[in-house]
Backbone atoms as SQL, in Angstrom:
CREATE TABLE atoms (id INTEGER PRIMARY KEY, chain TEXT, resi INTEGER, resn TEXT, atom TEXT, x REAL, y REAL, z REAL);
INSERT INTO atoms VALUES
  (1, 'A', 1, 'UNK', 'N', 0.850, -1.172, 0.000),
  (2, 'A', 1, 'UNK', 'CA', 0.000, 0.000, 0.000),
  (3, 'A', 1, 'UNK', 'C', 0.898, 1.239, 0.000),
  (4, 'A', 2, 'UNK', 'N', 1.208, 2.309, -0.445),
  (5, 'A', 2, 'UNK', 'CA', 1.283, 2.947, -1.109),
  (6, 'A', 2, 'UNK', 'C', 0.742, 4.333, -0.135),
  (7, 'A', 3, 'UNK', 'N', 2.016, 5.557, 0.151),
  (8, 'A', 3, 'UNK', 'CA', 1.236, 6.579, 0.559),
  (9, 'A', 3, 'UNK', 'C', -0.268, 7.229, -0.241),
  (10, 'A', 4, 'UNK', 'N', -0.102, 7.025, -1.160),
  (11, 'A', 4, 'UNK', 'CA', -0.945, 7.795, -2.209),
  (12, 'A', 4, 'UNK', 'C', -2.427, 7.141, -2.080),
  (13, 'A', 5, 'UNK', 'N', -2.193, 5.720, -1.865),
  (14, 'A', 5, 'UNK', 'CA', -2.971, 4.639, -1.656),
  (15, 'A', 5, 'UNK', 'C', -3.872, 4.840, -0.713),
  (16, 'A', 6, 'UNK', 'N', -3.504, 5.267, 0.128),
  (17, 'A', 6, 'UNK', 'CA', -3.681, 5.132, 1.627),
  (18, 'A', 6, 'UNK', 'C', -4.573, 6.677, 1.723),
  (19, 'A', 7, 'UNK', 'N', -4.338, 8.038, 1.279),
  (20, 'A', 7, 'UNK', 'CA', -5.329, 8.994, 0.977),
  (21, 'A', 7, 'UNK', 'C', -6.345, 8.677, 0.109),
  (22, 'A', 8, 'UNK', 'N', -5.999, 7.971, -1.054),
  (23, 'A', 8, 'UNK', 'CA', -7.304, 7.441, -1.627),
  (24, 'A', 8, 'UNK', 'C', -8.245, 6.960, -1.265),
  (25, 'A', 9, 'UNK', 'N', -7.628, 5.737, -0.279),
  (26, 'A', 9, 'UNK', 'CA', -8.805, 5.080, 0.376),
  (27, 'A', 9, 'UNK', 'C', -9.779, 5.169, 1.233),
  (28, 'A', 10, 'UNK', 'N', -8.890, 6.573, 2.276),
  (29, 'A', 10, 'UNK', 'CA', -9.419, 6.776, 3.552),
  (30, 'A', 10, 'UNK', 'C', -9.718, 8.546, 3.668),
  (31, 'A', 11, 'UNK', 'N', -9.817, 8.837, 2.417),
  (32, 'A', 11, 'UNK', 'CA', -10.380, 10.652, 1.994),
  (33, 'A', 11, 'UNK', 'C', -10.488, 10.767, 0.603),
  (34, 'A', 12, 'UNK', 'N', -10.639, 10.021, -0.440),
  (35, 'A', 12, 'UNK', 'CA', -11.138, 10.158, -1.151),
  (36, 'A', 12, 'UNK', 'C', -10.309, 11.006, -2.449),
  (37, 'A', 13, 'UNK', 'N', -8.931, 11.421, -1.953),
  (38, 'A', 13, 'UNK', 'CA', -8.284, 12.543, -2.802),
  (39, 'A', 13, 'UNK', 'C', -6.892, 12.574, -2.487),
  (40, 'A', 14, 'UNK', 'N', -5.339, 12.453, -2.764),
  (41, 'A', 14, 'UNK', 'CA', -4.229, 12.721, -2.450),
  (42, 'A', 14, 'UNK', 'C', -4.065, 14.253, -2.053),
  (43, 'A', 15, 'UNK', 'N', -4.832, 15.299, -1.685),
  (44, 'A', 15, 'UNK', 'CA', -4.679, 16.501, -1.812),
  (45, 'A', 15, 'UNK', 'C', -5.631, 16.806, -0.701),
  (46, 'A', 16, 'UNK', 'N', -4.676, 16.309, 0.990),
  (47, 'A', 16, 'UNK', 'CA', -5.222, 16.434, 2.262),
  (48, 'A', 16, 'UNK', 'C', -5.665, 18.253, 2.349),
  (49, 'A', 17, 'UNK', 'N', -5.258, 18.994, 1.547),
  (50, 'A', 17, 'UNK', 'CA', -5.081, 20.602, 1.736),
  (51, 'A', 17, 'UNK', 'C', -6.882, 21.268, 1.225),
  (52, 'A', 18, 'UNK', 'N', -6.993, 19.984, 0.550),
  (53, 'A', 18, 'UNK', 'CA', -8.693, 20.508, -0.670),
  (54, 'A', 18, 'UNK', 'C', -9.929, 19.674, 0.289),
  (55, 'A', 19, 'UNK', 'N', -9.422, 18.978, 1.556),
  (56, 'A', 19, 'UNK', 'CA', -10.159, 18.553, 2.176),
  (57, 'A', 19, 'UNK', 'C', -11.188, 19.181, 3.367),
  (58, 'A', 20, 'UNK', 'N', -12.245, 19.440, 3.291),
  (59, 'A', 20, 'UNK', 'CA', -13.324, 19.991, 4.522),
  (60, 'A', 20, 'UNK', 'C', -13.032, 19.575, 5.801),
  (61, 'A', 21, 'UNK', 'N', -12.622, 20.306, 6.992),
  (62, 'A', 21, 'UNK', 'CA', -12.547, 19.046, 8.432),
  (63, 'A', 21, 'UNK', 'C', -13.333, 18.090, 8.714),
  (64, 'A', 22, 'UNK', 'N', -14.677, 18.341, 8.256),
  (65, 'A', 22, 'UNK', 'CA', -15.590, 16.938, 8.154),
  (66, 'A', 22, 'UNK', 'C', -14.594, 15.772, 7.795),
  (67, 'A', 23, 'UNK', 'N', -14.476, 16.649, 6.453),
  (68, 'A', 23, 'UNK', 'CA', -14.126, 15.017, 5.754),
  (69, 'A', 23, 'UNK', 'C', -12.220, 14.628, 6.205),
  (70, 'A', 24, 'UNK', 'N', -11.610, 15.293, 6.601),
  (71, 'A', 24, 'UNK', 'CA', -10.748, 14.554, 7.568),
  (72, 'A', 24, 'UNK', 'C', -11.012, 13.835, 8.653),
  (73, 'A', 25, 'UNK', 'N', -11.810, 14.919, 9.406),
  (74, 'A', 25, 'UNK', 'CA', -11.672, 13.804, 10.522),
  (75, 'A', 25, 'UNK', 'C', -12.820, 12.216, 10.603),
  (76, 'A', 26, 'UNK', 'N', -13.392, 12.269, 9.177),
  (77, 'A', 26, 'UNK', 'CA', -14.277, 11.354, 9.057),
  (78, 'A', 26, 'UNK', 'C', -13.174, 10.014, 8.565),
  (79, 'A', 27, 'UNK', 'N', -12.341, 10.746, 7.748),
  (80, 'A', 27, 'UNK', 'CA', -11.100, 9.692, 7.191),
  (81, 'A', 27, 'UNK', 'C', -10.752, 9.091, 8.516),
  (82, 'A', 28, 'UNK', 'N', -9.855, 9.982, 9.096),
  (83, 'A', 28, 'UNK', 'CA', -9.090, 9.581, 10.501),
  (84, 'A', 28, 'UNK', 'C', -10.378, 8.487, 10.791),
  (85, 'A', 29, 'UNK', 'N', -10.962, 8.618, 11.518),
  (86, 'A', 29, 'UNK', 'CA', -11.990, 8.308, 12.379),
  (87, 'A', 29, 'UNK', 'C', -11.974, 6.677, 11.322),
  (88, 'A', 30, 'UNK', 'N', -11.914, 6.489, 10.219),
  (89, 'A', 30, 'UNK', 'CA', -11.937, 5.181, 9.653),
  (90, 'A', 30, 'UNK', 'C', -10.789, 4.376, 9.595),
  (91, 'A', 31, 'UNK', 'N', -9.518, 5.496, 9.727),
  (92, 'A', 31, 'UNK', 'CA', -8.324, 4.823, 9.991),
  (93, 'A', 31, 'UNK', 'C', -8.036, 4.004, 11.069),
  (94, 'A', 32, 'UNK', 'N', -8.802, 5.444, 12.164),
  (95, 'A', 32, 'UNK', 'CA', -8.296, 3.991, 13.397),
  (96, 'A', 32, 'UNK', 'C', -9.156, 2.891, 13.885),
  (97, 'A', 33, 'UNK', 'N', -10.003, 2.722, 13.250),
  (98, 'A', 33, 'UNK', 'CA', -10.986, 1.709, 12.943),
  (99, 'A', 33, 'UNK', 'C', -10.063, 0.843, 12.032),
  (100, 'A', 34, 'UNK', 'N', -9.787, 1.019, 11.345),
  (101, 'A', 34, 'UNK', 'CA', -8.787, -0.238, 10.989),
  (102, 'A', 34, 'UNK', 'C', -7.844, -0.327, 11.247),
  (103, 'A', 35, 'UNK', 'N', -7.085, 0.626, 12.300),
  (104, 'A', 35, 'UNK', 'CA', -5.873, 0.370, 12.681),
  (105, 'A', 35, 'UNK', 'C', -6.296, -0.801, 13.855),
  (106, 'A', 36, 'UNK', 'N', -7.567, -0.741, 14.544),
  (107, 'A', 36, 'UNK', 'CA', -7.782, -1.654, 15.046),
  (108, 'A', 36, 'UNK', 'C', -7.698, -3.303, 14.929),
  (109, 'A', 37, 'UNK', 'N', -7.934, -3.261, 13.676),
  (110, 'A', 37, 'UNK', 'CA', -8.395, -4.446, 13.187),
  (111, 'A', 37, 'UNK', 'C', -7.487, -4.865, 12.520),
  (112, 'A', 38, 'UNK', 'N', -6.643, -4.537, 12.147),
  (113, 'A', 38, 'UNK', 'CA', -5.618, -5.074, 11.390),
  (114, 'A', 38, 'UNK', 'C', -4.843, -5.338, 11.876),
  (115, 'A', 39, 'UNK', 'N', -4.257, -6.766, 11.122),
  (116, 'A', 39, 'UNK', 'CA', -3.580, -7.745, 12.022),
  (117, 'A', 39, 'UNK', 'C', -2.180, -8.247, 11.097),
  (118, 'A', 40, 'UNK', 'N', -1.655, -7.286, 10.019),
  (119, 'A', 40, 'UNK', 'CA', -0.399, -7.698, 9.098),
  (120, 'A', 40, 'UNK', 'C', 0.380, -6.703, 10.051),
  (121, 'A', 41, 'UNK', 'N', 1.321, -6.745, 10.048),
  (122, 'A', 41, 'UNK', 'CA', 2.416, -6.039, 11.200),
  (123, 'A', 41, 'UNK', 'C', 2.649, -4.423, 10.030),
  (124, 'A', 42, 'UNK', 'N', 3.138, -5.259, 9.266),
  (125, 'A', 42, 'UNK', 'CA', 3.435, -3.969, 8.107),
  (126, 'A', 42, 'UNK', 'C', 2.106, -2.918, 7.875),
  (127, 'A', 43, 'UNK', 'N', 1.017, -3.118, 7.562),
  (128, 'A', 43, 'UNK', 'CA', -0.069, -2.627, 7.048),
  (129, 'A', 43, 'UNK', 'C', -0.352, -1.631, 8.057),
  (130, 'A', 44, 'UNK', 'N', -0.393, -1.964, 9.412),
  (131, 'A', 44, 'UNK', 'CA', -1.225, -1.655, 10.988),
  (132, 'A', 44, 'UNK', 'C', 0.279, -0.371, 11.199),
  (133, 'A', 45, 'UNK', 'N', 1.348, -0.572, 10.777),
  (134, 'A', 45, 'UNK', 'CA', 2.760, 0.646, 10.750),
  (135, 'A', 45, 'UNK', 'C', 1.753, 1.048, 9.976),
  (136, 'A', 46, 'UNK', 'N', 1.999, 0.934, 8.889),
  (137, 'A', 46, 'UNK', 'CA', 1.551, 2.181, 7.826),
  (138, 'A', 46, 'UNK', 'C', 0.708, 2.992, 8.349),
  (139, 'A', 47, 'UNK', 'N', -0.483, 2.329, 8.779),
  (140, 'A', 47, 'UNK', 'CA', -1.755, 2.780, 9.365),
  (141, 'A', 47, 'UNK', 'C', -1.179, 3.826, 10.380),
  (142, 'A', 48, 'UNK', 'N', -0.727, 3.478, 11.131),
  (143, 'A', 48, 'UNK', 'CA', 0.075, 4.234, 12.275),
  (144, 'A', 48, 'UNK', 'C', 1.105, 5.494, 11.932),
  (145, 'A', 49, 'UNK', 'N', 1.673, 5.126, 11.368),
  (146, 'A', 49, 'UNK', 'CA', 2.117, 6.099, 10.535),
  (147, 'A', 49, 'UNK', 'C', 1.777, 7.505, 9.949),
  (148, 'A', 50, 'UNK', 'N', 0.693, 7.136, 9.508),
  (149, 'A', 50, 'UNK', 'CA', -0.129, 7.861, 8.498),
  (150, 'A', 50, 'UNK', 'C', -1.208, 9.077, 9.390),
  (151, 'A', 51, 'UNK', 'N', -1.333, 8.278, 10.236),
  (152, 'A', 51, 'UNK', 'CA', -1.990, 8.709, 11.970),
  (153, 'A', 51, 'UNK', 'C', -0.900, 9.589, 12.381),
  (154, 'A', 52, 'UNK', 'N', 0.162, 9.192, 12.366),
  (155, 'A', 52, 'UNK', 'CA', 1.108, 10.137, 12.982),
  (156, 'A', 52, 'UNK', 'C', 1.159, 11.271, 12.410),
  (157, 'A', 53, 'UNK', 'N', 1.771, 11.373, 11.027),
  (158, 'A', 53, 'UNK', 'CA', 1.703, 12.458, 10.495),
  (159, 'A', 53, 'UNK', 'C', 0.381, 13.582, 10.072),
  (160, 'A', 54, 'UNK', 'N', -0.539, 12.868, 10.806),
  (161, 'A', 54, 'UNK', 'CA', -1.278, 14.090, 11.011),
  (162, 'A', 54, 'UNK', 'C', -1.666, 14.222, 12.121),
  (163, 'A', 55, 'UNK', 'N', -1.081, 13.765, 13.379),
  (164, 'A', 55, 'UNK', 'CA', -1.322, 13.736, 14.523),
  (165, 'A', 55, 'UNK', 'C', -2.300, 13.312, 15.439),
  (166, 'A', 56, 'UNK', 'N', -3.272, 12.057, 14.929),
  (167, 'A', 56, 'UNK', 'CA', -4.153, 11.568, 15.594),
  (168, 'A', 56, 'UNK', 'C', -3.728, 9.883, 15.994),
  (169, 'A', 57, 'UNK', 'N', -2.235, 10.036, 15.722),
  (170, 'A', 57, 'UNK', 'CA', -1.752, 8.042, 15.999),
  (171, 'A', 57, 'UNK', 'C', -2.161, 8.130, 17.656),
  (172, 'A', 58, 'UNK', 'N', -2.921, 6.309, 17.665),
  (173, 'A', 58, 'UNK', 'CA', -2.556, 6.378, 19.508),
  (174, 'A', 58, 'UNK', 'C', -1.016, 6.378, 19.853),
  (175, 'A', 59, 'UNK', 'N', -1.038, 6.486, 21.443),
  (176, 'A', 59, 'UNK', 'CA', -0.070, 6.075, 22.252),
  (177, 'A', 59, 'UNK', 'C', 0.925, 4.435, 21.125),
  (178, 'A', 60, 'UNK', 'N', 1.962, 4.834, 21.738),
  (179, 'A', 60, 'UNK', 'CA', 2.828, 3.529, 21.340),
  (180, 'A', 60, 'UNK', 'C', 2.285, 1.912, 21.666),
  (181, 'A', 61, 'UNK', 'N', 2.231, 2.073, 22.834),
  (182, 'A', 61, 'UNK', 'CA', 2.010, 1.038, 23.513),
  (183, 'A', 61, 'UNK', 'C', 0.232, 0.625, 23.697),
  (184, 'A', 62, 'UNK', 'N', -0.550, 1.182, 23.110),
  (185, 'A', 62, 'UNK', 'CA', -1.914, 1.098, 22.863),
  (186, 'A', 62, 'UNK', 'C', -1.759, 0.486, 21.138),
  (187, 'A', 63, 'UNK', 'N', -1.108, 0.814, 20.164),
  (188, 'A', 63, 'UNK', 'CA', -1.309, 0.297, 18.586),
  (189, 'A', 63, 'UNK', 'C', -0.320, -0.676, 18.602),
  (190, 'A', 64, 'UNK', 'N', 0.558, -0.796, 19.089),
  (191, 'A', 64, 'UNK', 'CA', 1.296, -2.004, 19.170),
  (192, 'A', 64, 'UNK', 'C', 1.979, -2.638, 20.338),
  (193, 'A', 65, 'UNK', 'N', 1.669, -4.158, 19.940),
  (194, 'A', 65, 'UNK', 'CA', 1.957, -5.110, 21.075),
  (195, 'A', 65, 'UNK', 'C', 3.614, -5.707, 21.037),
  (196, 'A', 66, 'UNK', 'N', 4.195, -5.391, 20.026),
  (197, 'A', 66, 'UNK', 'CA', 5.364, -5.906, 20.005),
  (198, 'A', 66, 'UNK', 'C', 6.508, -5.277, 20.315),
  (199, 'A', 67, 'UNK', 'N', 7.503, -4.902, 20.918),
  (200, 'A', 67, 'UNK', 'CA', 8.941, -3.635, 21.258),
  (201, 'A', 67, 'UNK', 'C', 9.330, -3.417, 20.123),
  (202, 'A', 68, 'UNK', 'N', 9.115, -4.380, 19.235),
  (203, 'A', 68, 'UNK', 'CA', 10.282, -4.377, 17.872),
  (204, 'A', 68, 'UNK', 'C', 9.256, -3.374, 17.101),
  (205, 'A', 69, 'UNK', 'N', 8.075, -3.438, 17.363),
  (206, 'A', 69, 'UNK', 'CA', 7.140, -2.435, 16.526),
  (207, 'A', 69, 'UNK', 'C', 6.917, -1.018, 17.101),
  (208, 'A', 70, 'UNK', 'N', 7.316, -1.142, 18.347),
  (209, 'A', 70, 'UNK', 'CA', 7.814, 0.437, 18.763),
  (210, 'A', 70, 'UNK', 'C', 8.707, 0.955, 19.212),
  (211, 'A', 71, 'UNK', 'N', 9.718, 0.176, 18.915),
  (212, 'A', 71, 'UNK', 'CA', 10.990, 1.020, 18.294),
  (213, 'A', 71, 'UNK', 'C', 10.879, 1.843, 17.006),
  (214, 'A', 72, 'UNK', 'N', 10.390, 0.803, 16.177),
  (215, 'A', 72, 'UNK', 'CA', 10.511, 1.185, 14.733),
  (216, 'A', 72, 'UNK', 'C', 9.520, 2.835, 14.643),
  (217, 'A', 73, 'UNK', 'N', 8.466, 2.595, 15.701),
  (218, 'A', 73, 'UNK', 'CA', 7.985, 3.811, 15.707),
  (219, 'A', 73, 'UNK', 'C', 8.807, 4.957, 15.954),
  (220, 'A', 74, 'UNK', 'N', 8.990, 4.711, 16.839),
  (221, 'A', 74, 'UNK', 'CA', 9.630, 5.634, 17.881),
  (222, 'A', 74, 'UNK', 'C', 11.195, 6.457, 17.228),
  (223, 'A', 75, 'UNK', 'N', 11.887, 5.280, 15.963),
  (224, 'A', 75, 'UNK', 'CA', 12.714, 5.706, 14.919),
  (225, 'A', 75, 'UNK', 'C', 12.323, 6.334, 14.297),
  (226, 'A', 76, 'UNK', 'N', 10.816, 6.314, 13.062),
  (227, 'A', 76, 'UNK', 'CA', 10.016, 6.971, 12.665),
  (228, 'A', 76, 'UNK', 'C', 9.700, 8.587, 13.324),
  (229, 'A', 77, 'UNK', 'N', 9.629, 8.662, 14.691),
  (230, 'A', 77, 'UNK', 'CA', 9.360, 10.001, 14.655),
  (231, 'A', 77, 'UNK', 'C', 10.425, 10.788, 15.196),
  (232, 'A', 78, 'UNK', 'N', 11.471, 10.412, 15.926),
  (233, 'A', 78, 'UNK', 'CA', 12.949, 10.780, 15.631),
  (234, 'A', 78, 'UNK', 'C', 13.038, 11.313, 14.521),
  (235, 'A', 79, 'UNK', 'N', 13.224, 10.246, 13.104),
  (236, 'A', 79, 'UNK', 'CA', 13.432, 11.128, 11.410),
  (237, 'A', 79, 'UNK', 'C', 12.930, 12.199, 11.714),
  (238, 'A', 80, 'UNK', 'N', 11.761, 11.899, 11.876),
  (239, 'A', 80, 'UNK', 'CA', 10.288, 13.042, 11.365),
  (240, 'A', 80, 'UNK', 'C', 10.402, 14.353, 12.087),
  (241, 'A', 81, 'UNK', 'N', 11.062, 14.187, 13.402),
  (242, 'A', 81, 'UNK', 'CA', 11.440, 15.487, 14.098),
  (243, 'A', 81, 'UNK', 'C', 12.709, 15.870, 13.854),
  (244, 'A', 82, 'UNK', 'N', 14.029, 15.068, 13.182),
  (245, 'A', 82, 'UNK', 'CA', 15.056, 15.276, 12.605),
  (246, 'A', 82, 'UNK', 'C', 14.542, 16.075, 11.313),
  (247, 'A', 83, 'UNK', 'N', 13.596, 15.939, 10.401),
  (248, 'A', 83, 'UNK', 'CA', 13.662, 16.632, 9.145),
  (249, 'A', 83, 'UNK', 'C', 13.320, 17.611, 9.227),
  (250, 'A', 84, 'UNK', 'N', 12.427, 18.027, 10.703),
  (251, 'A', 84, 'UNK', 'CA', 11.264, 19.296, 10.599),
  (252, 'A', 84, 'UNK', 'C', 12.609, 20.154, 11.023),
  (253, 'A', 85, 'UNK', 'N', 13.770, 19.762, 12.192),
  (254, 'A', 85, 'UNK', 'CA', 14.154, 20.552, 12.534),
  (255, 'A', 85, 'UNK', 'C', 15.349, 21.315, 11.463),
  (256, 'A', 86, 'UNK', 'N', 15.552, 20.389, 10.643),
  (257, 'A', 86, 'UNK', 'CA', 16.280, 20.703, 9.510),
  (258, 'A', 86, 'UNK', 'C', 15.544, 21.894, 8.602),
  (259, 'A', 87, 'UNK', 'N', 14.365, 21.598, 8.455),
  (260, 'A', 87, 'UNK', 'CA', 13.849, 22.016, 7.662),
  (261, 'A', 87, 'UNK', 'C', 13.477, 23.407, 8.210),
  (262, 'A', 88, 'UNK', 'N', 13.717, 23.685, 9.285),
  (263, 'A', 88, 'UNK', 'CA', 13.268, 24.903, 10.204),
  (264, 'A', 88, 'UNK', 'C', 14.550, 25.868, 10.099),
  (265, 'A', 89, 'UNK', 'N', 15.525, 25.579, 9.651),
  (266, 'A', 89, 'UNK', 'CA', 16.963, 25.820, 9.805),
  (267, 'A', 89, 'UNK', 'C', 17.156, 26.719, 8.659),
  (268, 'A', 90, 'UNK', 'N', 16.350, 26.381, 7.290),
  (269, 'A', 90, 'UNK', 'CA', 17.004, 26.428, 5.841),
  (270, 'A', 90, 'UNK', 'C', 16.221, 28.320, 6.053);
């Protein structure tokens, strides 16, 4: 699945900026409904992920049961606060 994928499915449009707050937080609101439910290790990151970067992921230790899956988070938003701060710099 595919970032691009993943706005398609769960808002209807790759272009989070042309979206109504309805219809975000109606997306979100379906994401973590399947972040629930999903049970591929990879897929349920993404999911999480995707949550993150717009700031509605749960807690670490509430979306995943495994250490090895929140580390990898927890690397994930390290980058993610490594690029912003870079990017704050330029």
């Amino acid at each position: 699945m595919t970032f691009d994928d993943q706005l398609q499915r769960y808002f209807g449009t790759t272009d989070l900026a042309a979206l109504s707050h309805d219809a975000l937080a109606a997306g979100v609101d379906r994401m973590k409904v399947d972040l629930g439910l999903e049970t591929d290790r990879a897929r349920r990151f993404a999911l999480w992920a995707l949550l993150f970067t717009l700031g509605e992921a749960p807690d670490l230790d509430v979306a995943f049961k495994d250490e090895a899956d929140r580390e990898a988070a927890r690397n994930l938003m390290d980058l993610l606060a490594a690029a912003e701060e870079r990017g704050g710099e330029a």
